[in-house]
C-alpha positions in Angstrom: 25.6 19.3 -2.9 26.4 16.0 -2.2 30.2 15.3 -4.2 31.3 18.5 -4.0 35.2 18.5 -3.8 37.1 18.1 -1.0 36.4 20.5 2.1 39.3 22.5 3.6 40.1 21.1 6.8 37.5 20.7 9.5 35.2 21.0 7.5 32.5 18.1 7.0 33.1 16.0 3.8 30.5 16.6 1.1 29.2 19.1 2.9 30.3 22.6 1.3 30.5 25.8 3.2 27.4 27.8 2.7 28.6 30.9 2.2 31.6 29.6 -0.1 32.2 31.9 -3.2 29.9 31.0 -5.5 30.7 28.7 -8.2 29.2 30.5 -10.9 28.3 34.3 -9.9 24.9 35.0 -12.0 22.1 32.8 -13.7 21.1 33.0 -16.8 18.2 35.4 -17.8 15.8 37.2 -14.9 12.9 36.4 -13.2 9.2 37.6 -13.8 8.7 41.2 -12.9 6.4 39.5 -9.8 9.7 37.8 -8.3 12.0 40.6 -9.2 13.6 42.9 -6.1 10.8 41.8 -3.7 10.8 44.3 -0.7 11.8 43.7 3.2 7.6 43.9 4.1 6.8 40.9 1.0 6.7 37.3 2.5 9.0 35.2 1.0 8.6 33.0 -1.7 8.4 29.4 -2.5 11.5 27.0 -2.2 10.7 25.2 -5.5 10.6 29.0 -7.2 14.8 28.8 -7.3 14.6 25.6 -9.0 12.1 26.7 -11.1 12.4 29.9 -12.8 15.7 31.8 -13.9 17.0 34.1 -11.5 19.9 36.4 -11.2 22.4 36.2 -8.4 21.1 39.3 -6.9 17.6 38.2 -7.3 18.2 34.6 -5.4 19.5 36.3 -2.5 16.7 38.6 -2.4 14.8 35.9 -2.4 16.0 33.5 -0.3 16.4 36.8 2.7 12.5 37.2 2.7 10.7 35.2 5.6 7.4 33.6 4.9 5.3 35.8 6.7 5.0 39.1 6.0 4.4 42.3 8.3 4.6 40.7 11.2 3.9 42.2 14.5 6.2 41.7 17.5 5.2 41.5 21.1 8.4 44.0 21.4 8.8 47.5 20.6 11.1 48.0 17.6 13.8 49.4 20.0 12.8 47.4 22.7 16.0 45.1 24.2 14.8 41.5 24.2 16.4 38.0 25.1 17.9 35.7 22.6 15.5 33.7 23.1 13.2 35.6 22.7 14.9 36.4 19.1 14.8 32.9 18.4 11.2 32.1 18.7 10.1 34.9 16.7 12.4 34.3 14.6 10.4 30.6 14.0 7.7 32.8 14.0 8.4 34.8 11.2 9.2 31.4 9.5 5.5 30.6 9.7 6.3 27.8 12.4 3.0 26.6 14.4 4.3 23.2 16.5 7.9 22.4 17.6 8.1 18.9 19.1 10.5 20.2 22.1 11.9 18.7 25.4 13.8 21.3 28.1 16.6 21.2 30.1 19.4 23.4 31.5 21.4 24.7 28.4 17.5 25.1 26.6 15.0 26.3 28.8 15.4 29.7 28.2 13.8 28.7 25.3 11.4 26.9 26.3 10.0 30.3 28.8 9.7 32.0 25.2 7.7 29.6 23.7 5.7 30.4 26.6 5.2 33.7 25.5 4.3 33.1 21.6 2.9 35.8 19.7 0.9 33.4 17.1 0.9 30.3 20.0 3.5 28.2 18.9 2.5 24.6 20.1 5.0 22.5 21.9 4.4 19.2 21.5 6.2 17.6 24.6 7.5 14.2 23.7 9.2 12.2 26.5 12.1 11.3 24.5 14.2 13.8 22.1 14.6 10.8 19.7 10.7 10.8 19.8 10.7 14.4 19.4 12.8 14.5 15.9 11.0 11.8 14.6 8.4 13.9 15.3 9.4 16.4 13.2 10.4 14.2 10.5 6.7 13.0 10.7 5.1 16.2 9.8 7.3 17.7 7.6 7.0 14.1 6.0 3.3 14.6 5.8 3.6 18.6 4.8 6.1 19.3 2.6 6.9 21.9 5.7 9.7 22.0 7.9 9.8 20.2 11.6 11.6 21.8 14.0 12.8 20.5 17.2 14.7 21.6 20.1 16.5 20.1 22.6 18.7 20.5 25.2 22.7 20.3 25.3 24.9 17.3 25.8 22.3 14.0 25.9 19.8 16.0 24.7 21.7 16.8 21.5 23.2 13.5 21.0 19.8 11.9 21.7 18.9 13.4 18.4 21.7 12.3 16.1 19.7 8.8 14.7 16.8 11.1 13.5 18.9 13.7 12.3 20.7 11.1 9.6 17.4 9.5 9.3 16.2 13.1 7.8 19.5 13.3 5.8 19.1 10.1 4.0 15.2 10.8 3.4 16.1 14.3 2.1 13.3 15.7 5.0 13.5 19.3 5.6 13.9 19.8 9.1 15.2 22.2 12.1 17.0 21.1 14.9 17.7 23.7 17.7 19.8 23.0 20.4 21.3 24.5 23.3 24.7 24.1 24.4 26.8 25.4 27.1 27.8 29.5 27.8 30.6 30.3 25.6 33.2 31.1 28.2 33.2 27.0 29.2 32.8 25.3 25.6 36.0 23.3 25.3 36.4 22.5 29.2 34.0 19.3 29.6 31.6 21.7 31.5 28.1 19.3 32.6 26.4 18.6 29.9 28.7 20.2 27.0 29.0 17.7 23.6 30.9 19.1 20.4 27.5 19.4 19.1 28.1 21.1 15.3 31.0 18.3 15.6 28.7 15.5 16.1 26.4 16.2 13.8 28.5 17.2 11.2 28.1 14.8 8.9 24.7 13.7 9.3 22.8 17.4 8.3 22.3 19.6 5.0 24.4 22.2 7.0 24.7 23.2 10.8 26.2 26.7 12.9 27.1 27.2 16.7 25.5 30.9 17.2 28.4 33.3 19.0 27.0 36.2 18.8 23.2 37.1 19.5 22.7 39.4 16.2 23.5 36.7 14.1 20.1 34.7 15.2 17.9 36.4 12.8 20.1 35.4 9.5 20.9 32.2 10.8 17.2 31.0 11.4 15.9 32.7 7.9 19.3 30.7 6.1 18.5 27.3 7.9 15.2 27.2 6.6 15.9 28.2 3.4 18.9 25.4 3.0 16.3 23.0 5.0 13.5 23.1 2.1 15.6 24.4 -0.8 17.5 22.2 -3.5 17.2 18.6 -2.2 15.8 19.0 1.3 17.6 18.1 4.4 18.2 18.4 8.3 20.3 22.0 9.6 20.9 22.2 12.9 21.5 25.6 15.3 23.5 25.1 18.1 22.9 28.0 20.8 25.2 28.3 23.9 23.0 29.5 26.8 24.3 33.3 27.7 23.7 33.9 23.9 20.2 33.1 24.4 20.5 35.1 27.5 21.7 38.1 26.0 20.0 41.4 25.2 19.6 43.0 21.8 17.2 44.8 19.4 17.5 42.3 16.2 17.6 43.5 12.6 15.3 41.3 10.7 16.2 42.3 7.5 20.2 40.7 6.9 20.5 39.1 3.9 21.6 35.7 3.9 25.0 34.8 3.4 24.8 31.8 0.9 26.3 32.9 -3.0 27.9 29.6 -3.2 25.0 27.3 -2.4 22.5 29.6 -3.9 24.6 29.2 -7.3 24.3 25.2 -7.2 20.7 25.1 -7.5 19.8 23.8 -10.3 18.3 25.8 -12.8 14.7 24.6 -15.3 16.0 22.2 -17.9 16.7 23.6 -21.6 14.3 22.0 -23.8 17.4 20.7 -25.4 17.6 18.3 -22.6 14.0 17.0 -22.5 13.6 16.7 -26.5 16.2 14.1 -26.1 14.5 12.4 -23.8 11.0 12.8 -25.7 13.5 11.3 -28.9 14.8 8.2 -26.5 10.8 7.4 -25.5 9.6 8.0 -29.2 12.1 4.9 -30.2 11.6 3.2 -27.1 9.3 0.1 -27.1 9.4 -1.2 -23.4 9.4 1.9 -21.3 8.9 2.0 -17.3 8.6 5.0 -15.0 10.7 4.4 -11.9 9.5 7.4 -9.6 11.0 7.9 -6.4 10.6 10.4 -3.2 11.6 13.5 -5.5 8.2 13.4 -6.9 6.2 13.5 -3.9 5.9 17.0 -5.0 5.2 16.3 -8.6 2.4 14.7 -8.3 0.6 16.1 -10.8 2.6 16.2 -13.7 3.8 13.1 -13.5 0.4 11.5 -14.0 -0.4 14.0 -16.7 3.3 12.6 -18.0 1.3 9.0 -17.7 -1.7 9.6 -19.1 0.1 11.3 -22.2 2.1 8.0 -22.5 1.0 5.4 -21.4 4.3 4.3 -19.3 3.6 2.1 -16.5 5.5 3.5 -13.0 6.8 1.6 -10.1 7.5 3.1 -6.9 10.6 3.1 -4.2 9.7 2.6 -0.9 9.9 6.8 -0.2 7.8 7.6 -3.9 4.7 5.1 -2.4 1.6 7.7 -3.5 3.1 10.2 -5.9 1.7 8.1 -8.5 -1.9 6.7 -7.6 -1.7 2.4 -6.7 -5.4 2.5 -8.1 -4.3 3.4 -11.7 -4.0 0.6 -13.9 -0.8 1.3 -15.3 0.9 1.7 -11.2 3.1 -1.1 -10.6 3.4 -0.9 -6.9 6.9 -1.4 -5.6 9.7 -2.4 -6.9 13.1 -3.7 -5.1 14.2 -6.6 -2.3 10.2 -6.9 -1.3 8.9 -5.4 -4.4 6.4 -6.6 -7.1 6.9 -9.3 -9.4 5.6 -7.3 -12.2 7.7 -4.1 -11.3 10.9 -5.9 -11.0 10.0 -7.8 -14.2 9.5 -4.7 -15.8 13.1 -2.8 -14.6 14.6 -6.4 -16.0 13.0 -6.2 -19.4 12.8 -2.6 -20.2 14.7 -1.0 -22.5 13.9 2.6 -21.4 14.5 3.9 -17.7 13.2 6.7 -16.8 14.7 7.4 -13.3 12.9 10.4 -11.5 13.6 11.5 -8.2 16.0 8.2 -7.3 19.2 7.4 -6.0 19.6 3.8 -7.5 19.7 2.4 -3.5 20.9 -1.2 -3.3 17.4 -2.2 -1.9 16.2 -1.0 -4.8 18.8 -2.5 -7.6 20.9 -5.4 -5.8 23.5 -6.7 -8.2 24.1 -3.4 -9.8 25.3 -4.5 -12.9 22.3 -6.6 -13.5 20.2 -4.2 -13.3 17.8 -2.7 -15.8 20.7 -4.1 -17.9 18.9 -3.6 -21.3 17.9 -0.3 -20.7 19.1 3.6 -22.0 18.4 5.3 -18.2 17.1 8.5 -18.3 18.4 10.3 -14.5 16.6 13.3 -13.7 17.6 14.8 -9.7 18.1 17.3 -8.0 21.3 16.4 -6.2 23.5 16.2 -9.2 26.2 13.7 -6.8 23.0 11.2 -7.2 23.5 11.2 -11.1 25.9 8.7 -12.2 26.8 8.1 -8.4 25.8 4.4 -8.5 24.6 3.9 -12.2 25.5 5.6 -15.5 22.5 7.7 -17.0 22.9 7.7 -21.0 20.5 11.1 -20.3 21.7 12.7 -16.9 19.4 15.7 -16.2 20.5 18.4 -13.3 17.0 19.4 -12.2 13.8 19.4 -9.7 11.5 16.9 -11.1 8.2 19.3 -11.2 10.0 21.7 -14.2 11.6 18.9 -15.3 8.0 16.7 -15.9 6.0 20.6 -16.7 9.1 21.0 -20.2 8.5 17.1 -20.8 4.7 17.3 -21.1 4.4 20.8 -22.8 6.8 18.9 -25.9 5.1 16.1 -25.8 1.4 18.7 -26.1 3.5 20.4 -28.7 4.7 17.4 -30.8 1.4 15.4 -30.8 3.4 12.0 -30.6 1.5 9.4 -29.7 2.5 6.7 -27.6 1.2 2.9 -27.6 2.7 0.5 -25.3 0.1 -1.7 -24.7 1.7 -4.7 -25.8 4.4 -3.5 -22.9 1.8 -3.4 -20.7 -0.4 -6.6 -21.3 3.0 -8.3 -21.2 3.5 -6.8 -17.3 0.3 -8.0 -16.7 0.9 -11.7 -17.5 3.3 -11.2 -14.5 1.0 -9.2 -12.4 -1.3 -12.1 -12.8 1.3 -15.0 -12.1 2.8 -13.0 -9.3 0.2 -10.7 -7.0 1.3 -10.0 -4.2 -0.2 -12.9 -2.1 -0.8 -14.4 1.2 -2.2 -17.8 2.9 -5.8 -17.6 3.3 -6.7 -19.1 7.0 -10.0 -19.4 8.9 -8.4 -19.2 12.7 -5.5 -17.3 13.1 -4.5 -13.7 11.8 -1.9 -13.1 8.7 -0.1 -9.5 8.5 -0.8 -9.1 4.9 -5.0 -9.7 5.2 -4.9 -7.2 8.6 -3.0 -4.6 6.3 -5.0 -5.1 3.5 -8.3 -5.1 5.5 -7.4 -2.2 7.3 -6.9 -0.2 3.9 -10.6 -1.6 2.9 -11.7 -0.3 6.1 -10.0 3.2 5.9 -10.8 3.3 2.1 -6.9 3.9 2.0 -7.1 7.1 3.0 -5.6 7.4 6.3 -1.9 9.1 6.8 0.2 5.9 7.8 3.5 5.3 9.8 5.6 2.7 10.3 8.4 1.3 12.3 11.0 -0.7 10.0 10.9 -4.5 9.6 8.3 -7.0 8.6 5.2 -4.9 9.2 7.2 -2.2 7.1 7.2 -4.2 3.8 3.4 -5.7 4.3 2.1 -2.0 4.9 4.4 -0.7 1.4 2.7 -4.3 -0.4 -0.7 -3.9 0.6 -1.8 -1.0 2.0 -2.5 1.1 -1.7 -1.9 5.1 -1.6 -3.5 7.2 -4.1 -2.4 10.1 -2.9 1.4 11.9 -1.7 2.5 12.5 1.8 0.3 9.9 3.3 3.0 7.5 4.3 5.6 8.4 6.8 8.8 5.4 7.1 12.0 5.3 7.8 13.9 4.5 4.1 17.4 5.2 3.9 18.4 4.4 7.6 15.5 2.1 8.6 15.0 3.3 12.0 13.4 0.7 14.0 11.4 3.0 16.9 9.9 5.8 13.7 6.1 4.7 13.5 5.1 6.2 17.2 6.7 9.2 17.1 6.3 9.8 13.2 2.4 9.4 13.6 2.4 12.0 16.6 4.1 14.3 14.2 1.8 13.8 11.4 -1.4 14.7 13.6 0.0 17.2 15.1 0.4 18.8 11.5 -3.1 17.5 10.1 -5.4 16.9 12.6 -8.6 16.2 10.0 -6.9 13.4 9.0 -7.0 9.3 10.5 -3.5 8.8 11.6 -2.4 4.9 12.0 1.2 3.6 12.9 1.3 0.1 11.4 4.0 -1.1 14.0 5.6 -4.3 14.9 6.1 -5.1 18.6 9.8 -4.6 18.1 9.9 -1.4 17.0 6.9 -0.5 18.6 8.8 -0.8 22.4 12.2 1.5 21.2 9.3 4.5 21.6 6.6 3.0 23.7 7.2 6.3 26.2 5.2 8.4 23.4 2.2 6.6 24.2 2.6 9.4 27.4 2.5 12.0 25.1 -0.5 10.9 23.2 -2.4 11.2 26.6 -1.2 14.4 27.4 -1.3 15.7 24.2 -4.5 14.4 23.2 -3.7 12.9 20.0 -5.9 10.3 18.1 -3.1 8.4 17.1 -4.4 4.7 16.2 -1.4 2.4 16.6 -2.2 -1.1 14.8 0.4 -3.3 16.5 1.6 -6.7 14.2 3.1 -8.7 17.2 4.5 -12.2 16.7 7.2 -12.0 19.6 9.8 -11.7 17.6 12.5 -9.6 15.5 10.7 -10.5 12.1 12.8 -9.6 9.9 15.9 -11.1 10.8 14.2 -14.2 12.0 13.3 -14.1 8.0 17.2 -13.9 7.4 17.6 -16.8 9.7 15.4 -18.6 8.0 16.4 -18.0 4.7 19.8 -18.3 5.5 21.4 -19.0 8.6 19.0 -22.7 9.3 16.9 -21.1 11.0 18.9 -20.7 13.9 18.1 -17.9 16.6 20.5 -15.4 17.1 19.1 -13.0 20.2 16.1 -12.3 17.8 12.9 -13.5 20.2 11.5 -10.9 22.0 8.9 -12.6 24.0 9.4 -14.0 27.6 12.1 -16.6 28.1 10.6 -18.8 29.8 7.8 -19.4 27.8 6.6 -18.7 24.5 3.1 -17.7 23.5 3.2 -19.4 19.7 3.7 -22.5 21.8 1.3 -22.5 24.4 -1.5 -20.3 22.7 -2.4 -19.0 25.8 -2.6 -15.1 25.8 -1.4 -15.0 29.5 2.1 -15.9 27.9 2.1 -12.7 25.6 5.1 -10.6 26.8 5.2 -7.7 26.6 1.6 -7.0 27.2 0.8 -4.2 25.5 -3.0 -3.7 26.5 -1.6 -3.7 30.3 1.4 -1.1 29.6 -1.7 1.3 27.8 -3.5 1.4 30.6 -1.0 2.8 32.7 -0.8 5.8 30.3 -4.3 5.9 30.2 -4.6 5.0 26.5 -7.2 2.0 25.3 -6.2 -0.6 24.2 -7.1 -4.4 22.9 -5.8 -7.4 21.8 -6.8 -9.2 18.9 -6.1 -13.1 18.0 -8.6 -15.0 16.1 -9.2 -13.9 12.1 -13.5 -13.5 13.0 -12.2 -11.1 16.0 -10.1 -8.3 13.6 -13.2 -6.4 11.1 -15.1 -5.5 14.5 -11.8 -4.6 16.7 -10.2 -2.4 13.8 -13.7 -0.9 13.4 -14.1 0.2 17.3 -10.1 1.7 16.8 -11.2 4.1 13.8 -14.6 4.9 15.5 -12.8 5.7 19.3 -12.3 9.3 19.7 -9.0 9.5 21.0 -6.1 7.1 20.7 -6.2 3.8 20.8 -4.0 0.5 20.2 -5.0 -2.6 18.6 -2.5 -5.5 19.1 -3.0 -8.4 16.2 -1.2 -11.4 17.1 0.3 -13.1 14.3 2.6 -16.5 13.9 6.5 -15.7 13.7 6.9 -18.0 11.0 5.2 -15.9 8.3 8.0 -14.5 5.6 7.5 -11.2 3.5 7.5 -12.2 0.1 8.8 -11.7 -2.6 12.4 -10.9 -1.7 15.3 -10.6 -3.8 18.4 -12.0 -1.6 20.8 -8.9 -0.8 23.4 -8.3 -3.8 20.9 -10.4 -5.9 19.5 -10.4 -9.3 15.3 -10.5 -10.6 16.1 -14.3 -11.7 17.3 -14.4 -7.9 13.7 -13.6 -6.4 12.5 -15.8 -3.8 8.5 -16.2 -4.3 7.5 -19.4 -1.8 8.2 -21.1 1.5 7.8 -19.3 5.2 9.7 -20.2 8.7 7.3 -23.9 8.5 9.6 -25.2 5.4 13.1 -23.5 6.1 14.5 -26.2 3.6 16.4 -24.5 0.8 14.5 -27.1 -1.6 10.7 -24.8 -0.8 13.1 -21.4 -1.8 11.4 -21.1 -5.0 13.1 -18.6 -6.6 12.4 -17.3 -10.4 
């Protein structure tokens, strides 16, 4: 966990040892008979199960040894030497894997010849860039709940993957990351190719090994799944040098994993102790607000049974967007810099928190001290370093949110309180009313929020959406409504500018029934534009709905806000000439449409307001992918938007790069 005291030295900071000696050696009570001693030939269970239900120490790490499928048979004899390699990948396919988003070279191709040879097919998707390839992954475990794996190749290859391996850190997505590395004997002598991999990347994953010995592959795979989607999920990499993937052995596949000491700091259900004084703090409360983050995406469920029972409207962080459904009456949308009105309104003036599944992020909060200032906070997570890390929680609750919501609701069933807020809520909606989110209604040219908005009419808001980071990224949160978890795919804690392409191809890869858009800006769209290749090749009917106004949007914003409008290196147009000036599409640089055509892909362009409902309707009805570019004026502004550091009474709700002047900066 995240906090935990110092490491000894070399070791990564906050990052314990895995198999450390266990903190606390057994957990209270045991298990259902069902989850009790399960044998070698039982698939393994559930992540969520650990945090879930009271285990013994012997019982987790029976547990935790058993791979999701069960009975498997090999290509190999039992006794029958085989490769490393060859260990590896059925190894992943023990694990249940189907796709690896995968790109060879020296130090991995031995890998890639065995995924050649898949027992259950393992699909390699082949991105043409290994930063493509692990936001790949992030994409569909993103959009699964499963893990991504990816696989890459020593030196660049490895170190082409570090921004999406802290991108999964931050965003708690539970991913593998495979790499190969140089032959042992020249590790340490600057052979071609060779980068301190495990090093590297020791601060940016959940936990990470460099395999030395070729017996050790079938533990190691079966523990870095476990720690990837276990507790709060995260990125482990495996670091392979290429004569251990050479080698031959017969593997054991029945080790048990080596981690006592992490296995003892999941937490365990919460005592119902714990939750009746929560249920006490809401029964006196009388201006209540949910504020739901990405640990509920898999608490769906409850939580809006937890809403209905109450009454409590919920806002959303940018990575909780659908765990609560924007439809519902009592859903506040977003909250934060370019959040609601109404939601911020309602963190100002509450005087009950309830924080689930949140890490109090200064996007979310600004001034810290000004925030929710009137309220008790009630801090349920699964990362107890998160609790009282940036805010203190008058009820700080060690837990996965599911149990946490499941104890909540049955004491709330059992007490028969009942809840009536509505004054709370009618009061929110005075705000709501006040302060929609809005946008300038034009008869010629395009505006991002009415193409986002339109495009969720048009989609019914069903579609699995990705996004780069900037501009486009706030007007797709604002107005594109989710009902439902796992259908939105960004790039929160890092804000990884190049994430929509690459996300999107991950996400179809892992649900193919579904429409799969990446709401992009031309910005972001170009630090991955090599993935429209593997859309092609790939066939993938990844829409890509492009929001191109030339420029770096959301810094322009900053410089508009507050640097006079002056340009630092943020137009990304041609320089000598710019298309908002001359209006002529001949000046539009890059030109997308052209650069699609060259990987085969369609593609249009789309400038006029009367042009967009037919356009957007041939890119859902095209069977294949396809990208629409919507041309839109640089000067528009994402609003609201509560300066950086700022407080509610700071939010800026008028003006746009026309009226720069600090006298049309409306704020609150």
């Amino acid at each position: 966990a995240r906090g935990a005291p110092p490491p000894p030295p070399g070791r990564a900071a906050g990052r314990p040892r895995a198999n450390a000696k266990a903190a606390r050696p057994v957990r209270k009570s045991v298990a259902t008979a069902a989850l009790s001693e399960a044998p070698l030939g039982m698939p393994g269970v559930d992540p969520s199960v650990f945090t879930e239900t009271e285990l013994t120490a012997a019982q987790m790490q029976d547990l935790a040894s058993q791979r999701p499928v069960a009975n498997f048979q090999s290509r190999f004899g039992d006794d029958e030497p085989r490769k490393g390699a060859d260990i590896l990948v059925e190894a992943l396919e023990r694990e249940g894997v189907d796709c690896v988003f995968a790109y060879p070279g020296g130090a991995s191709m031995e890998i890639h010849q065995s995924l050649t040879k898949s027992k259950t097919g393992v699909r390699n998707v082949l991105c043409r860039h290994e930063q493509g390839e692990v936001f790949a992954a992030e994409g569909y475990a993103k959009c699964t709940g499963r893990v991504g794996v990816c696989v890459a190749t020593s030196g660049p290859g490895a170190t082409n993957l570090v921004t999406g391996l802290a991108d999964a850190l931050l965003d708690s997505v539970p991913m593998v990351a495979i790499t190969g590395q140089v032959p042992r004997r020249m590790i340490g002598t600057d052979a071609f190719q060779e980068t301190p991999t495990v090093e590297i990347t020791r601060q940016i994953t959940k936990h990470n090994y460099l395999v030395m010995n070729v017996e050790d592959i079938p533990r190691v795979v079966r523990e870095a799944f476990f720690l990837a989607s276990s507790g709060r999920p995260g990125p482990v990499l495996i670091d392979i040098p290429k004569d251990v993937q050479q080698q031959m052995s017969v593997p054991y596949w029945g080790p048990k994993v080596s981690l006592n000491g992490y296995l003892s700091r999941l937490p365990s259900p919460p005592t119902t102790p714990q939750m009746q004084q929560v249920l006490d703090m809401l029964k006196s409360a009388k201006k209540p607000v949910v504020y739901a983050g990405g640990g509920c995406l898999d608490a769906a469920p409850e939580l809006k049974e937890f809403i209905e029972r109450t009454g409590i409207p919920v806002t959303n962080t940018l990575m909780g967007l659908g765990c609560f459904p924007a439809s519902d009456d009592l859903s506040l949308d977003m909250l934060g810099m370019h959040g609601a009105v109404y939601a911020n309104y309602a963190i100002d003036s509450a005087d009950l928190l309830l924080a689930f599944g949140v890490r109090f992020d200064d996007r979310v909060t600004g001034k810290l001290e000004a925030f929710a200032s009137r309220a008790s906070i009630v801090h349920i997570d699964i990362d107890p370093a998160e609790i009282g890390k940036n805010k203190h929680a008058h009820a700080a609750i060690f837990s996965n949110i599911k149990p946490a919501l499941r104890t909540l609701n049955g004491l709330i069933r059992a007490d028969g309180a009942a809840f009536d807020f509505s004054d709370w809520v009618a009061d929110i909606n005075k705000q709501r009313e006040k302060f929609p989110f809005t946008f300038t209604e034009t008869s010629d040219y395009i505006v991002p929020q009415y193409a986002v908005e339109l495009l969720c009419e048009m989609t019914q808001g069903k579609a699995v959406v990705s996004t780069g980071v900037g501009q486009h990224q706030m007007w797709a949160a604002q107005h594109y409504k989710f009902d439902e978890p796992r259908n939105w795919l960004t790039s929160g804690g890092l804000g990884s500018m190049g994430f929509g392409l690459p996300a999107a191809i991950g996400a179809c890869a892992a649900r193919p029934d579904a429409t799969v858009i990446d709401i992009d800006g031309d910005g972001s769209f170009v630090m991955n534009i090599q993935e429209l290749a593997t859309l092609h090749a790939e066939n993938l009917p990844v829409k890509m709905f492009i929001l191109n106004n030339q420029h770096l949007g959301m810094v322009v914003q900053w410089e508009d806000r507050f640097y006079g409008a002056n340009r630092g290196h943020t137009y990304l147009g041609s320089p000598d000439v710019e298309y908002h000036e001359t209006k002529d599409e001949a000046d539009i640089f890059p030109d997308f449409v052209k650069i699609c055509e060259g990987f085969r892909v369609p593609a249009e362009r789309v400038v006029r307001k009367e042009d967009l409902k037919p356009a957007i309707q041939r890119m859902l009805d095209h069977d294949g992918p396809y990208l629409l570019d919507v041309m839109f004026p640089h000067q528009e502004h994402v609003l609201p938007m509560v300066p950086g550091g700022g407080t509610f009474k700071d939010t800026i709700t008028t003006g746009d790069g026309r009226t720069p002047e600090l006298k049309d900066m409306k704020t609150l």
